[in-house]
C-alpha positions, -999 to +999 in steps of 0.1 A: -766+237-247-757+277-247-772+281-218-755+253-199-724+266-213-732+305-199-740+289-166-711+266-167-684+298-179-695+320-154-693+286-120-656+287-140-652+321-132-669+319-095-645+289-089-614+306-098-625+333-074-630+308-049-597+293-053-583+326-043-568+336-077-560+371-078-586+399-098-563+406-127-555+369-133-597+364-137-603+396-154-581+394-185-585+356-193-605+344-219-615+314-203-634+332-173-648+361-195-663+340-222-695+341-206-706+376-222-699+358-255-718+329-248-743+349-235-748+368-268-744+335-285-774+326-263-794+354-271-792+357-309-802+317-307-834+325-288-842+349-315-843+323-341-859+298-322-882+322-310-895+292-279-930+307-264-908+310-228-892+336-248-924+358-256-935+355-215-901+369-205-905+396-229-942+408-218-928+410-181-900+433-190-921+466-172-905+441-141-872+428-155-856+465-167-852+471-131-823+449-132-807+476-157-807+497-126-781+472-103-754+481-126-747+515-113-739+490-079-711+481-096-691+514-094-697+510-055-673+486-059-632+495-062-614+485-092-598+452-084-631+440-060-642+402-065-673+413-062-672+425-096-659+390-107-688+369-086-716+388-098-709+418-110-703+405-144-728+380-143-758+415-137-745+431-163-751+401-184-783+392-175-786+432-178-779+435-212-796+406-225-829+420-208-821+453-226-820+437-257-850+418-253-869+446-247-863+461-279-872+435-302-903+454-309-902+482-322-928+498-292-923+507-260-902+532-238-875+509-238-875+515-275-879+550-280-851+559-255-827+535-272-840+550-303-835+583-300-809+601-321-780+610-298-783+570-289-778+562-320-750+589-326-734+571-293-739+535-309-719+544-338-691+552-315-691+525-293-671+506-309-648+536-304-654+539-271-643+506-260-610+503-279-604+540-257-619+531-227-588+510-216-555+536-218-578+559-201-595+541-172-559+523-169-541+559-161-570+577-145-578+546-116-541+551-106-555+585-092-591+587-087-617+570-072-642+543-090-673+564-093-647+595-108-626+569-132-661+555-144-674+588-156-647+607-163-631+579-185-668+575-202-667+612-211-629+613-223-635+578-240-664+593-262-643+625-268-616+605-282-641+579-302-656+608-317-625+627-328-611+593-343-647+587-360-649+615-377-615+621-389-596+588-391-621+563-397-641+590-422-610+587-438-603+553-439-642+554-452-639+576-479-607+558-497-625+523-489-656+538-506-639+554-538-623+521-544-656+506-548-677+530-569-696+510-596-680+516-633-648+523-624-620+495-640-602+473-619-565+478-621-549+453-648-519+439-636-493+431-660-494+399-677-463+384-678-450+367-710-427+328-709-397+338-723-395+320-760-433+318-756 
């Protein structure tokens, strides 16, 4: 059923276009963007299910990471393109789910490079980087091209996460953290006595 529901989201999306709705109408609804959930959704049920179709794809992936490469394509495309919204969303998908696949064991190139510390430095800001990514591609694309908004805002994005991660959110860690440490007394609120009682 998830995958008849990924298909079915991203036709939603592919008839909206169709019907000649305009790009920022299909990009911010949830309705024609819940195929990347439902996508994951699909994924982490394969996992668990494990079906041997599952196993094949993943010993052809030597052929299926060069789909990884098509998403670079995407920043051939202007901002408000519905290009982006017929297909571009749907390789980036299929992109990341391949990615994903590929490093369910823990071998391989895919593996190591995904592995490799300043990787995993970048993964614990990603989180970061997305909340960023959106005042600054919003007021740099007003002046730049695609292909200068793409990398510029992925460098200022990962400047900002960074400075937030390690001085807010350590922070925010830190306080959460001391409140926790074993052997230390919960705070006793005041029990309040029934008058006459």
């Amino acid at each position: 059923p998830l995958l008849a529901l990924w298909l079915l989201s991203t036709l939603w999306r592919v008839f909206w276009v169709a019907q000649g709705q305009q790009f920022y109408e299909i990009f911010f609804r949830f309705d024609t963007r819940a195929s990347g959930l439902l996508a994951g959704a699909l994924l982490a049920a394969l996992m668990q299910e494990k079906p041997r179709w599952i196993e094949r794809l993943q010993s052809l992936r030597a052929y299926t990471m060069w789909l990884v490469l098509a998403v670079p394509l995407i920043m051939e495309l202007e901002w408000d393109n519905q290009h982006a919204m017929l297909w571009g969303i749907s390789v980036v998908e299929c992109a990341a789910i391949v990615v994903l696949l590929a490093v369910q064991k823990p071998a391989g190139l895919v593996y190591e490079m995904l592995t490799a510390p300043p990787l995993i430095r970048l993964g614990k800001l990603s989180y970061g980087i997305y909340l960023w990514h959106y005042p600054v591609v919003r007021y740099l694309r007003a002046d730049y091209s695609w292909p200068v908004t793409v990398l510029a805002g992925l460098a200022i994005s990962t400047a900002l996460s960074a400075l937030s991660f390690y001085t807010v959110e350590r922070w925010a860690l830190r306080r959460r953290d001391a409140g926790a440490q074993p052997g230390r007394q919960p705070r006793r609120e005041p029990v309040l006595r029934e008058a006459g009682g």
